[in-house]
N, C-alpha and C positions, 0 to 999 in steps of 0.2 A: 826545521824542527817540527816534530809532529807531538799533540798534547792529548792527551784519553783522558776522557772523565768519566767515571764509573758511577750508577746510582743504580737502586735497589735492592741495596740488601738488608737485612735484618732478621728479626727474631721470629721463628715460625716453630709451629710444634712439628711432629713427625706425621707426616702421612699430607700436611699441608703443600704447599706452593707461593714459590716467586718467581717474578719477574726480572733478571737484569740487564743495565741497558749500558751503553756504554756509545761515546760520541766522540768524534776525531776530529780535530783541528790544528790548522796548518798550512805551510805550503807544498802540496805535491800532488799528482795525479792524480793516482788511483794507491789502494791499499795491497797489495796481493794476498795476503793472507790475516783474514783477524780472528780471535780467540778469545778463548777464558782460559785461564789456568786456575788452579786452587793452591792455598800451602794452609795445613794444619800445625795449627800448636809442635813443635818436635819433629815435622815433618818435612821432608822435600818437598819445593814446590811442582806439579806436575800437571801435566794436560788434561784439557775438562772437554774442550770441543773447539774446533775451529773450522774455518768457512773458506774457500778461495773467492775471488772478485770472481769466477764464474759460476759457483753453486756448488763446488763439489764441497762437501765435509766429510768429517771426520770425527770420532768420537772416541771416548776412552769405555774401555769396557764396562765399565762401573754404573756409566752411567745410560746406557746405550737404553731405548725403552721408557726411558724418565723424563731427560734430558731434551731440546729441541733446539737449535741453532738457528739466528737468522742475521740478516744483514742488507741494511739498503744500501747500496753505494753511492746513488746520485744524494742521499742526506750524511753519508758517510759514519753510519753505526750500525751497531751489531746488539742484537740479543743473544738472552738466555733464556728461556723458559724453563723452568727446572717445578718439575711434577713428583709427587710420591717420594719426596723428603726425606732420608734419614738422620741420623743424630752423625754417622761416619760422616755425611758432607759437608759440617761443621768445618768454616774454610773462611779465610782470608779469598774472597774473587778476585782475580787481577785479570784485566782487559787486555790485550797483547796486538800488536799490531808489526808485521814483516814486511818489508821492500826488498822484495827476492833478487833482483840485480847488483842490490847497492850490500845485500847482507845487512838491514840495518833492522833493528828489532826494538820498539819502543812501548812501556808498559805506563797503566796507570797507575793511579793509587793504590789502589784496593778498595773491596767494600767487605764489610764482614758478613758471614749468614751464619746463624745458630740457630738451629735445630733442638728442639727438647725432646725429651721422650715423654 
């Protein structure tokens, strides 16, 4: 079993900045793929950014520019850095973690981030 716990979210005005972080425990090797997703009020949940255990990312258009991905492996977590805030990325955060062999995909919590205008 693998556990994410997610912190950093909260309430920021527009044009502001936060931090999220998110931390993996468990038993297993390595991670191959970890992420953020976002789900809005009404909304499908969908892809925010994610990282391979070798550097490559990946981004959603939306946020491409703002957005900055990271992740240590030997602590086993991942960031978000998320710049120049709008009131659209008003989002449920969920942390996402893949083991590409096994097909096995496990998510956190969530953290919330509201944005004001």
């Amino acid at each position: 079993q693998v556990q994410l716990v997610e912190s950093g979210g909260g309430l920021v005005q527009a044009g502001g900045s936060l931090r999220l972080s998110c931390a993996a425990s468990g038993t297993f090797f390595r991670i191959n793929v970890m992420g953020w997703h976002r789900q809005a009020p009404g909304k499908q949940r969908e892809l925010v950014a994610t990282m391979t255990s070798s550097g490559t990312t990946n981004y959603a258009d939306f946020v491409k520019g703002r957005f900055t991905i990271s992740r240590d492996n030997a602590k086993k977590t991942v960031s978000l850095q998320m710049n120049s805030l709008e009131p659209e990325d008003t989002a449920v955060y969920y942390c996402n973690a893949y083991f590409t062999r096994v097909g096995a995909d496990y998510w956190g919590q969530g953290t919330q981030v509201t944005v004001s205008s």
